[in-house]
MARMARDO-921801 format. One record per residue (C-alpha): residue number from 0; x, y, z. Coordinates in Angstrom, 3 decimals, m for minus. Layout:
<rs>
<r NUM,<X,Y,Z>>;
...
</rs>
This chain:
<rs>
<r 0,<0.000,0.000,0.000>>;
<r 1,<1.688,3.474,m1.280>>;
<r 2,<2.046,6.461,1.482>>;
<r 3,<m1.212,8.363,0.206>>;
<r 4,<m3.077,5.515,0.597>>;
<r 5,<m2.540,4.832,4.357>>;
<r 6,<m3.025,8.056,5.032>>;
<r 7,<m6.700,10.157,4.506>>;
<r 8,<m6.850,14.024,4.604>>;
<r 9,<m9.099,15.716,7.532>>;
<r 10,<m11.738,15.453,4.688>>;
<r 11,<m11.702,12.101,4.052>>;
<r 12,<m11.223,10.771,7.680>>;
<r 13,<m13.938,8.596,9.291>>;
<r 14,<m15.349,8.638,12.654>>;
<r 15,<m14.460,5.413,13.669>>;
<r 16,<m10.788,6.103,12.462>>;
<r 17,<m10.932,9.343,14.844>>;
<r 18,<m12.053,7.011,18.413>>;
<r 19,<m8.973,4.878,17.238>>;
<r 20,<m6.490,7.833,17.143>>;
<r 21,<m8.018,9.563,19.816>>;
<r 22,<m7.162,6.754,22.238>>;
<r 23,<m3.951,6.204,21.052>>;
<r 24,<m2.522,9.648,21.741>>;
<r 25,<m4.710,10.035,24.480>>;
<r 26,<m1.865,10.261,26.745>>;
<r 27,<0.489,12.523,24.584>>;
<r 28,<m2.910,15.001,24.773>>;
<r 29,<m3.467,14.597,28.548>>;
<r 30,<0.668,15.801,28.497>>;
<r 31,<0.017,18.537,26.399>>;
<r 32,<m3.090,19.793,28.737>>;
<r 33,<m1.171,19.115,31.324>>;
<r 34,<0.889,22.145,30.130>>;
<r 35,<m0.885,24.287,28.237>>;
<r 36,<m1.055,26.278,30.877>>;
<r 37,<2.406,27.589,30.361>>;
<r 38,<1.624,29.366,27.080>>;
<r 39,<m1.316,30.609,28.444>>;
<r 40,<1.147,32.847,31.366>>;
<r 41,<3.611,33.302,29.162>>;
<r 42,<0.672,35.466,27.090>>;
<r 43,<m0.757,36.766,30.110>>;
<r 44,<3.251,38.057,31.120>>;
<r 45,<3.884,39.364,27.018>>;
<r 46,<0.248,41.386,27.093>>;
<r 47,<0.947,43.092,30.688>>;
<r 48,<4.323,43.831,29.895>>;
<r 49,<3.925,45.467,26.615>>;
<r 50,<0.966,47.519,28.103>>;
<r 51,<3.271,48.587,31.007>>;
<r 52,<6.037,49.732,27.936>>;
<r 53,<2.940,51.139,26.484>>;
<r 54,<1.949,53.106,29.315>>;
<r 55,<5.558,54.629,30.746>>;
<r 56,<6.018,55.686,26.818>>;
<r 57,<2.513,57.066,26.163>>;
<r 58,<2.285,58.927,29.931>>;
<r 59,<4.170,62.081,28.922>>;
<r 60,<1.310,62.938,26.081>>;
<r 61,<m1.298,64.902,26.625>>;
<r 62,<m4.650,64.388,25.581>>;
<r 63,<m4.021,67.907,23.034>>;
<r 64,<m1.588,66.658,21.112>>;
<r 65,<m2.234,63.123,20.736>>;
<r 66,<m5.348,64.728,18.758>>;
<r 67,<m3.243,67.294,17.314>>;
<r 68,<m0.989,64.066,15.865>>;
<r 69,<m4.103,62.041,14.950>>;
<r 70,<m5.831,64.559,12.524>>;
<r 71,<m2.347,65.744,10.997>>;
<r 72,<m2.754,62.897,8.363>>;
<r 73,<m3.746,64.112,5.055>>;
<r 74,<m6.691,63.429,3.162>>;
<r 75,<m3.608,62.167,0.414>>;
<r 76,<m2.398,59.752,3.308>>;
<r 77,<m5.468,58.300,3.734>>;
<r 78,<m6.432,57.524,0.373>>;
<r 79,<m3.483,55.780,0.063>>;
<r 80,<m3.716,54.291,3.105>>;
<r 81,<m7.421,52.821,2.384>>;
<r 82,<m5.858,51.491,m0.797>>;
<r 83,<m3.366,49.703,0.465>>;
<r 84,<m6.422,48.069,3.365>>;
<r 85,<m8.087,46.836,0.052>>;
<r 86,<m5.081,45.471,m1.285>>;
<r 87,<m4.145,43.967,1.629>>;
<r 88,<m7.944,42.413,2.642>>;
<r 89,<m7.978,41.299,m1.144>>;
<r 90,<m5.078,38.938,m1.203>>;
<r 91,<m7.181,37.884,2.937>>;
<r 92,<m9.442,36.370,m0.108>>;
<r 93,<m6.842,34.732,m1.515>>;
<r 94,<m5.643,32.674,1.910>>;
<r 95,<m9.232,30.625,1.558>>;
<r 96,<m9.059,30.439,m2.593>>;
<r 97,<m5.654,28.632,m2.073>>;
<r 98,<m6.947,26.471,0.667>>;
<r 99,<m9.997,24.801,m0.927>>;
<r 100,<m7.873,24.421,m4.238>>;
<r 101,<m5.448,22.038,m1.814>>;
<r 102,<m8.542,20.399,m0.631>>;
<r 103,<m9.907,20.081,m4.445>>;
<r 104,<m13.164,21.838,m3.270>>;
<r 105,<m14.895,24.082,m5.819>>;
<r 106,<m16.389,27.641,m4.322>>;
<r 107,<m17.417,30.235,m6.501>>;
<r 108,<m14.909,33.451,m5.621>>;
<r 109,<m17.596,35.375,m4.685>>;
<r 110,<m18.625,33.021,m1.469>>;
<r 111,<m14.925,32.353,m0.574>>;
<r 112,<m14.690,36.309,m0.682>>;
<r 113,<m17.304,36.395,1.499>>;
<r 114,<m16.050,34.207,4.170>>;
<r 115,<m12.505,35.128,4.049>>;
<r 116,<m13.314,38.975,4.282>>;
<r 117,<m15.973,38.449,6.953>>;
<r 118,<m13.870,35.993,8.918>>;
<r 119,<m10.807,38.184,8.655>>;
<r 120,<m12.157,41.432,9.683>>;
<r 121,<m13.744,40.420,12.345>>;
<r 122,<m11.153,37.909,14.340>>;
<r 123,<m8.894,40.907,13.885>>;
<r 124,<m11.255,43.094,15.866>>;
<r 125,<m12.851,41.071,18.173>>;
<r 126,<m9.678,38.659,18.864>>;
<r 127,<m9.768,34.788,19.614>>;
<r 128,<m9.806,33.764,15.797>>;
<r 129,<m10.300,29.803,16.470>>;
<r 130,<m14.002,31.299,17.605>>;
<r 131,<m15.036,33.974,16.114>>;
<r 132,<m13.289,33.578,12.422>>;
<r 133,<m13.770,29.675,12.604>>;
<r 134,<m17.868,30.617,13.104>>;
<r 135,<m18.272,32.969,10.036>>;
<r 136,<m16.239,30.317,8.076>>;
<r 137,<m18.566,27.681,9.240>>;
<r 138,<m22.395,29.608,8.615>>;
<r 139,<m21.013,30.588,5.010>>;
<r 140,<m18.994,27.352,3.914>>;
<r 141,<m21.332,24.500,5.675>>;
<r 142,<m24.002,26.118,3.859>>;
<r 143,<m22.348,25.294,0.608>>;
<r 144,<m22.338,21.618,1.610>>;
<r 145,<m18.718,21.607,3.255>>;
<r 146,<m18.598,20.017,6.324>>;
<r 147,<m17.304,21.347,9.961>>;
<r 148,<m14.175,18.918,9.104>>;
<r 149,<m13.601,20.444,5.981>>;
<r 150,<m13.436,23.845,7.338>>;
<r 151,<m11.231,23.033,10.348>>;
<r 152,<m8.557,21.377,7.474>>;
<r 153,<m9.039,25.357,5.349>>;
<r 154,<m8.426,27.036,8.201>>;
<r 155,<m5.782,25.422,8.985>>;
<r 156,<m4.137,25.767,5.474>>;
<r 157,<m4.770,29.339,5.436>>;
<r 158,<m2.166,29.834,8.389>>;
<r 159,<0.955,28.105,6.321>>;
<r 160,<m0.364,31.135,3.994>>;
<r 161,<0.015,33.365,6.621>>;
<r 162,<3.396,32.484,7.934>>;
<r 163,<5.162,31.429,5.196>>;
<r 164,<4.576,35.538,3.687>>;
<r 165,<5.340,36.472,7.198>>;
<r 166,<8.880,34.314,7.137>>;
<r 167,<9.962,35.915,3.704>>;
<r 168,<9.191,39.404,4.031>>;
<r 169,<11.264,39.787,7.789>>;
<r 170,<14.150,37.389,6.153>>;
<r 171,<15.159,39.614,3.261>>;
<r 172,<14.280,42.819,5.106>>;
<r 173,<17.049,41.848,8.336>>;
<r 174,<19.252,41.256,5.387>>;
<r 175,<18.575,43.643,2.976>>;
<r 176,<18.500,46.665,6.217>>;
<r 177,<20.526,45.057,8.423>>;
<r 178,<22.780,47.798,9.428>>;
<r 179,<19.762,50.534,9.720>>;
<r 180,<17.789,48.134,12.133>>;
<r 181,<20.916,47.646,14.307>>;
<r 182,<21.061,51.370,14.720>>;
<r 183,<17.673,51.810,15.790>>;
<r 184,<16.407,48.426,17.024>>;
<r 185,<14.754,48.983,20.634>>;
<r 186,<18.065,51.654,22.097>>;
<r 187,<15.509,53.176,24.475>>;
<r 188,<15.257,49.591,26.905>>;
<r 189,<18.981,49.221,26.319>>;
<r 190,<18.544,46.148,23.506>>;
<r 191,<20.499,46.246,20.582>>;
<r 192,<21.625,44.343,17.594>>;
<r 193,<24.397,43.964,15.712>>;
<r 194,<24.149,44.254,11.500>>;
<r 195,<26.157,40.882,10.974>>;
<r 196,<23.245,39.523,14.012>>;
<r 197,<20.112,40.510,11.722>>;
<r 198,<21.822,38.673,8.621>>;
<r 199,<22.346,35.482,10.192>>;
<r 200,<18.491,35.797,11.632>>;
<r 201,<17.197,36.843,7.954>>;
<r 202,<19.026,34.143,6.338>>;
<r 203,<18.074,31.588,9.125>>;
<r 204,<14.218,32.849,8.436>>;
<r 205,<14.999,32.071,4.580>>;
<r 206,<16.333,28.789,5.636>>;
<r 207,<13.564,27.706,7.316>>;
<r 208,<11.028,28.510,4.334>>;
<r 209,<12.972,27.300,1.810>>;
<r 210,<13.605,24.036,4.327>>;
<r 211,<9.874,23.729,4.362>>;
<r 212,<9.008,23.899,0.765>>;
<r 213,<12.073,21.589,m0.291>>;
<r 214,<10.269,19.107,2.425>>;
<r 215,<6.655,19.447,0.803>>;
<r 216,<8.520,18.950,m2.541>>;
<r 217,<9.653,15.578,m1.917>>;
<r 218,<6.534,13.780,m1.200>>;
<r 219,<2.925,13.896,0.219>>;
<r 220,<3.552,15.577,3.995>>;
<r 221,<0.888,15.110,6.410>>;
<r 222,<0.722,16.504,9.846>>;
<r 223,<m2.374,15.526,12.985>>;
<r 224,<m4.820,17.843,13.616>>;
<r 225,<m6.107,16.282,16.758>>;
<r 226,<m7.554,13.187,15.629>>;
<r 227,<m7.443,14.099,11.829>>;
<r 228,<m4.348,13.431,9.084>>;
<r 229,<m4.136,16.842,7.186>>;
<r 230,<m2.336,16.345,3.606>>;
<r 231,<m0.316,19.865,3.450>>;
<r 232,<m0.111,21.803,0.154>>;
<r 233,<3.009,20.236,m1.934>>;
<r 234,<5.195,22.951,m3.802>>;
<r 235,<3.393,24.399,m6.463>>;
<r 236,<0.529,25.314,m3.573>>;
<r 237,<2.704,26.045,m1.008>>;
<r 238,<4.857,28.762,m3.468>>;
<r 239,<1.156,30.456,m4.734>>;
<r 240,<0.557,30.555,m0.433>>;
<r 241,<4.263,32.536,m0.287>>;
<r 242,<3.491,35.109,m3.145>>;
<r 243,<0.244,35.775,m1.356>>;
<r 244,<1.287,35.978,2.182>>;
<r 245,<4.251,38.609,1.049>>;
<r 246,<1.701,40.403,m1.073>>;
<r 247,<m0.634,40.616,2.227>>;
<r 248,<2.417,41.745,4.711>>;
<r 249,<3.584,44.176,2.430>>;
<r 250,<0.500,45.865,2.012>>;
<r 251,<m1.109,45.541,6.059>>;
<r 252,<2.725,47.415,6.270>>;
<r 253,<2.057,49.800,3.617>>;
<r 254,<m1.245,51.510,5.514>>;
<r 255,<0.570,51.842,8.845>>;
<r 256,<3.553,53.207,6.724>>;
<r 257,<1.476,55.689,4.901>>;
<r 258,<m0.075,56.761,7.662>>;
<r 259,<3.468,57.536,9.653>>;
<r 260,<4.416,61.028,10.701>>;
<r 261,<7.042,63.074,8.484>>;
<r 262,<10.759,62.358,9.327>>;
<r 263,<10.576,58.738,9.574>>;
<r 264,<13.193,58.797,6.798>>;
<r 265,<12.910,54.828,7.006>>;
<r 266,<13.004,52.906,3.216>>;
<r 267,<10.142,50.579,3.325>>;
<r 268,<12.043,47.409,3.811>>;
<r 269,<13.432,48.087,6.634>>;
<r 270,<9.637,49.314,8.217>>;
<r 271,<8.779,45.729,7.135>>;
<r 272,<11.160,44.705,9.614>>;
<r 273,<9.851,46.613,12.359>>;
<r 274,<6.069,45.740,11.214>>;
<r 275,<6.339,42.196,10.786>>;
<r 276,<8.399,41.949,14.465>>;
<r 277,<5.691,44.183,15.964>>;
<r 278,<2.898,41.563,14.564>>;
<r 279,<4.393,38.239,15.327>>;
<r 280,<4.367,40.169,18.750>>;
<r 281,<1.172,40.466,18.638>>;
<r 282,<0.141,37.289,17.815>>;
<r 283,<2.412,35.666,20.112>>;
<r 284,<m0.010,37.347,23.066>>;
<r 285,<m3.329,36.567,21.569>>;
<r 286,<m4.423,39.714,22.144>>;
<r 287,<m7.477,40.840,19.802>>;
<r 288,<m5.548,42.332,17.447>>;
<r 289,<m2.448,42.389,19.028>>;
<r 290,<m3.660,45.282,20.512>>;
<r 291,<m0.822,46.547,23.301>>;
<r 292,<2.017,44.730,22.437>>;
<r 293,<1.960,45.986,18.764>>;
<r 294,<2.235,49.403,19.409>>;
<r 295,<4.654,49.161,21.956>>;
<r 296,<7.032,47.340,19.714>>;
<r 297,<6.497,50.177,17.104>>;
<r 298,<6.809,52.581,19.453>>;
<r 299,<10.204,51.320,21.067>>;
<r 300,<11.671,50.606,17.528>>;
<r 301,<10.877,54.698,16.369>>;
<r 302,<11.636,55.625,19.423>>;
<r 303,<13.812,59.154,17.911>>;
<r 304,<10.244,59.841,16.671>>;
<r 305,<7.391,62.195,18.423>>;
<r 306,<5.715,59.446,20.713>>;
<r 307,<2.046,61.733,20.248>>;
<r 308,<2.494,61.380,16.218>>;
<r 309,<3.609,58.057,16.264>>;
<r 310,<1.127,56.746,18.284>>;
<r 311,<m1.455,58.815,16.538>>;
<r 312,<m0.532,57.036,13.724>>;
<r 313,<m1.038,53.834,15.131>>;
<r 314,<m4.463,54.666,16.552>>;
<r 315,<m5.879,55.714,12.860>>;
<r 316,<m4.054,52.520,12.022>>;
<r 317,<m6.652,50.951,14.422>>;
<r 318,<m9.452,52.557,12.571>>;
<r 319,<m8.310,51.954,8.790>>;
<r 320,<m7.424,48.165,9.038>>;
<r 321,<m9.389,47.264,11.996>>;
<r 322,<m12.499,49.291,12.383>>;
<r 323,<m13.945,50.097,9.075>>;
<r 324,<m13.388,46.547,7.661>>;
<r 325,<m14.993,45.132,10.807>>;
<r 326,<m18.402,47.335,10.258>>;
<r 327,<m17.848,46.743,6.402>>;
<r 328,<m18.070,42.925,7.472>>;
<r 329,<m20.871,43.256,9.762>>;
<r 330,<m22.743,44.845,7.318>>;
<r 331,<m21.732,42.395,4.631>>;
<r 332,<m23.068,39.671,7.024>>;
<r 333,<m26.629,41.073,7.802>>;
<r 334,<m27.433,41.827,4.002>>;
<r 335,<m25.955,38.078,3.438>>;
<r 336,<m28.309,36.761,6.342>>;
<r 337,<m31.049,39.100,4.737>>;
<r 338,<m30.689,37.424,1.179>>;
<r 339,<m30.463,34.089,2.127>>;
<r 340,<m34.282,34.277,4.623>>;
<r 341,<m35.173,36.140,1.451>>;
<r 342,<m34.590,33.509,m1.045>>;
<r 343,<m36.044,30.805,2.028>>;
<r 344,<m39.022,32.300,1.507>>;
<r 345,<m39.463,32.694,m2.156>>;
<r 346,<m38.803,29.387,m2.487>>;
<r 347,<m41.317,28.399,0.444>>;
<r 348,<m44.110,30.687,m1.036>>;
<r 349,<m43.518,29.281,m5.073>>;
<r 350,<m46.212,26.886,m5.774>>;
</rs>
């Protein structure tokens, strides 16, 4: 029997397949809820620390010139700055297109647009993203016939998206600006890097994604997903996911780097840097958002900025990416809901 035959993709697996596995790692599971605790503090400690930072950097500015700094941006800025939120939300779109091609589900574009938007905009608000985006994903897509497994296995193929943009864009920015982010890298709490440091990081980020898609190359990879046997994307997939995920980055960084104050006098690669740092950050605390621990890190890295305009930046930041989309989605949702009872009860009334 060949490898793909053994194995069956969180689509194709079968309940009675899933008791089996469940009770053989039941003790491997029972370890690893044994400890989950630890992440748990260790996001707890990386939330209340950053909003301390946040706090002893933000507790000089007054109330005045934080809104003098947040209606400085231009009407120019924010055009471009809403442009680069489309760009970036559009390519959100493309995380779920390249995840039911892997699973060799058809969608039209306008449903997986839809759900990825939706999903998106409001896990970024709201925060805890297994809940709240894995819900919208599941009223939209279960509708269409796919089941909860299904949907648990996109998901799930969305992230490699996610990361493996996120693992090329800060790898060739810590080597293409590695001497301007050891100048300014985070003087202000006495940490500093070196330029030769942020090469051999970027080049050890590069490693690791070009490690990964030489390994997917190969042969068929699986990984568990509790109980389930996920077949990952193999190279042609996981390359379209890289291109999409940089594409994203880029332009999430582009908003937040339109919207900065004047004399950043930072190139744009080297603000990818700082952004993508400041995100993983984020992400790392589970915070809706990231909210805290992102802005601190931006703060701390422009620290030879005005604290009021950066972090007036950072709040209409908030309210371009965050905000907006989120009502945009909301409103998406209700005239979705509204269609969908509507079409119910044509259909109910026809004779």
């Amino acid at each position: 029997m060949t490898s793909a035959g053994k194995h069956r993709t969180v689509a194709e697996a079968e309940p009675a397949d899933a008791g089996r596995a469940a009770d053989a790692g039941s003790k491997p599971a029972s370890m690893r809820g044994r400890y989950a605790w630890i992440g748990t503090v260790a996001s707890l400690v990386l939330i209340v620390a950053s909003l301390g930072v946040l706090w002893k950097l933000s507790e000089e500015i007054s109330w005045a010139e934080l809104q003098k700094a947040f209606t400085a941006v231009a009407a120019a800025q924010l055009g471009e700055a809403f442009l680069f939120v489309a760009v970036s939300y559009l390519f959100l779109t493309c995380y779920d297109a390249l995840a039911l091609r892997q699973l060799r589900l058809k969608m039209p574009y306008r449903i997986t647009a839809l759900a990825s938007f939706t999903s998106y905009a409001v896990s970024f608000t709201l925060g805890f993203p297994l809940i709240t985006a894995a819900t919208i994903r599941y009223w939209i897509y279960s509708k269409r016939g796919l089941s909860a497994a299904k949907i648990a296995a996109l998901t799930v193929i969305a992230g490699f998206t996610f990361w493996l943009g996120m693992g090329v864009v800060l790898g060739f920015s810590l080597i293409i600006e590695a001497g301007q982010l050891a100048s300014l890298t985070f003087q202000s709490i006495g940490v500093n890097t070196t330029a030769r440091l942020n090469q051999i990081l970027g080049f050890g980020t590069l490693g690791l994604v070009l490690g990964y898609l030489a390994w997917v190359s190969v042969k068929r990879r699986y990984i568990k997903v509790r109980h389930w046997q996920l077949e990952l994307p193999g190279a042609t997939v996981s390359f379209s996911q890289m291109i999409v995920g940089i594409g994203d980055v880029c332009a999430a960084a582009a908003v937040l780097y339109m919207l900065m104050p004047e004399g950043m006098n930072l190139a744009f690669t080297t603000f990818l840097a700082i952004y993508v740092l400041a995100a993983m950050l984020g992400i790392a605390s589970n915070a809706p958002g990231g909210i805290g621990v992102f802005e601190a890190t931006i703060l701390l890295a422009l620290s030879y900025l005005p604290r009021e305009s950066v972090l007036g930046s950072l709040l209409l930041f908030r309210v371009c990416y965050y905000l907006v989309p989120f009502i945009v989605a909301l409103l998406m949702l209700g005239i979705y809901e509204g269609a969908q009872r509507l079409r119910r009860h044509r259909a109910a009334n026809d004779p």
